[in-house]
C-alpha positions in Angstrom: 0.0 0.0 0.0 2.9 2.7 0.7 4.6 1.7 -2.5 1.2 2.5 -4.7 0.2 5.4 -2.4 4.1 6.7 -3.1 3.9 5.9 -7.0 0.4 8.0 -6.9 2.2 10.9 -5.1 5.0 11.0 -7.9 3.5 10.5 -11.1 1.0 13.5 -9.8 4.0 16.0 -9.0 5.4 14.7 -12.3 2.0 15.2 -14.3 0.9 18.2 -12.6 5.1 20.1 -12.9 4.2 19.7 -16.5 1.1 21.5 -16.7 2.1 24.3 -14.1 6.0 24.8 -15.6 3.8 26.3 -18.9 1.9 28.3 -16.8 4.9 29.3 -14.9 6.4 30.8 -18.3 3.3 32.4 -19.5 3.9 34.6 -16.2 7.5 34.5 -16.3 7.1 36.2 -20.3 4.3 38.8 -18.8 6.3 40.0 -15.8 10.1 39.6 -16.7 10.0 43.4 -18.0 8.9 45.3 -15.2 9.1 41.9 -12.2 13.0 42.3 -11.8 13.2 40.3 -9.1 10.7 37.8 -10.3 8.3 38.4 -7.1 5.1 37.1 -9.0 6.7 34.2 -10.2 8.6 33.0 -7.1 4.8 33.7 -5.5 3.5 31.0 -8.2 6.1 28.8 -6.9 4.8 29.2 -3.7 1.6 28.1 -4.5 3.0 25.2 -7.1 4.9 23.8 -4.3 2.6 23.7 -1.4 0.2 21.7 -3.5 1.7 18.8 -3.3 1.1 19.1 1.2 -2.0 20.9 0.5 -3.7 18.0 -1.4 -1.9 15.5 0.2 -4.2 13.9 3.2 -1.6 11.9 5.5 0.7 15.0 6.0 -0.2 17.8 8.3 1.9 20.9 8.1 1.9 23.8 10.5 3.8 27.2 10.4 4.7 29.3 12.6 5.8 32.6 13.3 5.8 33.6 9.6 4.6 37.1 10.8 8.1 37.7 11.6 9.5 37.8 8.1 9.5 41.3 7.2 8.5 41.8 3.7 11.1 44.4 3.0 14.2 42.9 4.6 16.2 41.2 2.7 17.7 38.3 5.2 20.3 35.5 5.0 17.9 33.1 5.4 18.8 29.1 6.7 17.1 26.3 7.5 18.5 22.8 8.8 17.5 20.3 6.4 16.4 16.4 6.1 14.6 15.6 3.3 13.7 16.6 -0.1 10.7 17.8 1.2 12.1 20.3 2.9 11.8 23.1 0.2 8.1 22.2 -0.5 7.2 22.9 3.1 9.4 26.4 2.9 7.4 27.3 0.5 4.3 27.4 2.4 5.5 30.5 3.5 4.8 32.9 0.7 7.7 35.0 1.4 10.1 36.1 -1.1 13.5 34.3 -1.3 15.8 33.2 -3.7 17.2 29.4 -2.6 20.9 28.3 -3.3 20.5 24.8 -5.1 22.8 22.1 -6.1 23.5 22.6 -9.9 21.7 19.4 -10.9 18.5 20.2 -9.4 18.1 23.1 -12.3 18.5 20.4 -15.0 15.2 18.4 -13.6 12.6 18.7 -16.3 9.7 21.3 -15.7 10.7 22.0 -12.7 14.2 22.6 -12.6 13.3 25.0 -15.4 10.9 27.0 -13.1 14.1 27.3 -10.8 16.0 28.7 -13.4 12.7 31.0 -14.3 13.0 32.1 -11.0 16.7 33.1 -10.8 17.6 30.6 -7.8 21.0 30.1 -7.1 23.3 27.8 -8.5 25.9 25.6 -6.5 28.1 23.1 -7.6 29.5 20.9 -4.7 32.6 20.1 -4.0 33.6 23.4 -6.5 35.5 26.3 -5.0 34.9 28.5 -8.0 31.5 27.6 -7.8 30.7 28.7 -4.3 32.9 31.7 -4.7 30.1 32.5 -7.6 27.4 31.3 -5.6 28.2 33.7 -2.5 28.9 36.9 -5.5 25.9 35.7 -6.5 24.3 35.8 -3.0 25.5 38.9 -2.6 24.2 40.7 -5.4 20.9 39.5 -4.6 20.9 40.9 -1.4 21.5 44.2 -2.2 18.8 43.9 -5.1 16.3 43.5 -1.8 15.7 39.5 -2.2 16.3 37.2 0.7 18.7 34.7 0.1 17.6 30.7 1.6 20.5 28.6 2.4 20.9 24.8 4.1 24.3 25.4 6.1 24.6 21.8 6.4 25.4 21.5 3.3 23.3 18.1 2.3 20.2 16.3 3.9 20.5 14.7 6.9 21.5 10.7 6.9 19.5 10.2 10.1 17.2 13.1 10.7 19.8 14.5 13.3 21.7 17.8 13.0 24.7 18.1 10.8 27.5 20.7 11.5 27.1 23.7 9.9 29.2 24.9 6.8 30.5 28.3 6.4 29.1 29.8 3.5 25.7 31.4 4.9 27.5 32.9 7.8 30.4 34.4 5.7 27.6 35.9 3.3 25.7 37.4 6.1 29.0 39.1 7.6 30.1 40.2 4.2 26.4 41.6 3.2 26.1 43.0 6.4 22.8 41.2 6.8 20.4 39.7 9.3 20.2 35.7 9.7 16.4 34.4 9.9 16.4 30.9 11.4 13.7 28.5 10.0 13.5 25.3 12.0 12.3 22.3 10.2 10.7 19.0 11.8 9.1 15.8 10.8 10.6 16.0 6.8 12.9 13.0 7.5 10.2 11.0 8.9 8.0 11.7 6.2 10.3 11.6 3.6 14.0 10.1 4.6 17.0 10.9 2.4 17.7 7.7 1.1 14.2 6.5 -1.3 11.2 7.4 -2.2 8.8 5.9 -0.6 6.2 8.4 1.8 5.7 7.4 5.1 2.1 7.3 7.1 0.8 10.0 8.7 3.1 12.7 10.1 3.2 15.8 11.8 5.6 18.5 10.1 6.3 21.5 11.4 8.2 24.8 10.1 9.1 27.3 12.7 10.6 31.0 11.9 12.3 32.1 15.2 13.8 35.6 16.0 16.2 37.2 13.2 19.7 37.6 14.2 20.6 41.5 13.9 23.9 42.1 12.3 24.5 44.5 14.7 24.7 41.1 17.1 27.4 39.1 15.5 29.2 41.9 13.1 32.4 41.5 15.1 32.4 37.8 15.6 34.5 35.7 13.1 32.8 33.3 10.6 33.5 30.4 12.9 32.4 31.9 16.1 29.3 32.5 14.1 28.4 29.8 12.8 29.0 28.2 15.7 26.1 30.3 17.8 23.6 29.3 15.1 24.3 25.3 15.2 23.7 26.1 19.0 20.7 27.4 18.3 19.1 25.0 16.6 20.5 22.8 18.5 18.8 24.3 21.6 15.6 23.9 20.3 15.7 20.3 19.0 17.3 18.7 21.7 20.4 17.7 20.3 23.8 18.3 21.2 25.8 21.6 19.9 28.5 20.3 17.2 32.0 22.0 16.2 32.1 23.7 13.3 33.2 22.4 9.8 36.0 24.8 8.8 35.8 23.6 5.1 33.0 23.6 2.3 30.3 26.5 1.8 
């Protein structure tokens, strides 16, 4: 029964990514003049996205505290992550952002296109040039007034535990001289683990958007020192033990 419920749930994202990617570009071609930022099409992302937890009766997803995502800030944005349903959920909510993706995400038919409609952010792991344009890249899209979504552990989660943090979100948010908005993510991994594709029963998933992190608050702390405070954080509020920070990868 989970395998045909699990085939069900693909071939609709699969059928339904067709049919919305065309309607995706029909905005993307009425907008791109004046919708620099693409605002109206990351909005019909939004709404793409949550679909599939909308319609979809054995997972219940709560948000909270999106009232403290200030439309006009443009934040470094990060999220802990453990499954590939952790973007779908972030979508629910309908805030602007522009997500830093691995590179082979964009060439995923229909809707790696839509990514690359949208302007998300291009990474290719294990690639120094690559995250040095990723974080230029970052940057300018701060300063163009769109937040910028990172996972700072780099990759899902094995176990559905917290990884150490990488040091690419925290250098970007020292160097832009911007705010960090943490967004803590639960029950993805027990929905969805990392390894297959089979959905699980019923489950309770949660997003959370705690307190932004002022610059003014960590400006004169070092990347490392940083990073670190964040992992504790999250760490903090999911019961797990703090871990040292990874000095290498983005």
């Amino acid at each position: 029964m989970q395998a045909v419920y699990s085939s069900l749930f693909w071939l609709f994202l699969s059928v339904s990514s067709i049919a919305l990617f065309f309607v995706a570009l029909l905005i993307w071609c009425a907008t791109a003049v004046f919708d620099r930022r693409r605002v109206l099409l990351h909005r019909f992302s939004c709404f793409w996205a949550s679909l599939y937890s909308w319609l979809n009766p054995v997972w219940r997803v709560k948000i909270f505290g999106r009232e403290k995502i200030r439309s006009r800030e443009a934040y470094v944005m990060i999220a802990n992550h453990l499954s590939t349903l952790d973007i779908l959920v972030l979508y629910r909510l309908f805030k602007h952002f522009k997500w830093v993706s691995k590179v082979e995400n964009f060439k995923v038919p229909f809707i790696g296109w839509n990514m690359s409609l949208n302007r998300y952010i291009k990474l290719q792991r294990g690639s120094r040039e690559s995250a040095a344009r990723m974080l230029e890249t970052c940057r300018e899209t701060l300063a163009a007034g769109s937040s910028v979504l990172m996972f700072p552990e780099g990759t899902r989660s094995p176990d559905g535990k917290l990884q150490a943090f990488k040091r690419g979100a925290f250098e970007l948010a020292l160097t832009a001289h911007k705010s960090i908005l943490p967004i803590v993510i639960e029950g993805t991994a027990a929905a969805l683990p990392k390894r297959g594709f089979l959905l699980r029963g019923r489950h309770y998933i949660q997003v959370t958007v705690l307190e932004a992190l002022p610059f003014e608050s960590f400006r004169n702390l070092s990347v490392e020192a940083l990073a670190e405070r964040a992992h504790a954080l999250y760490a903090e509020r999911l019961g797990e033990p703090p871990l040292l920070f990874t000095p290498s990868g983005s």
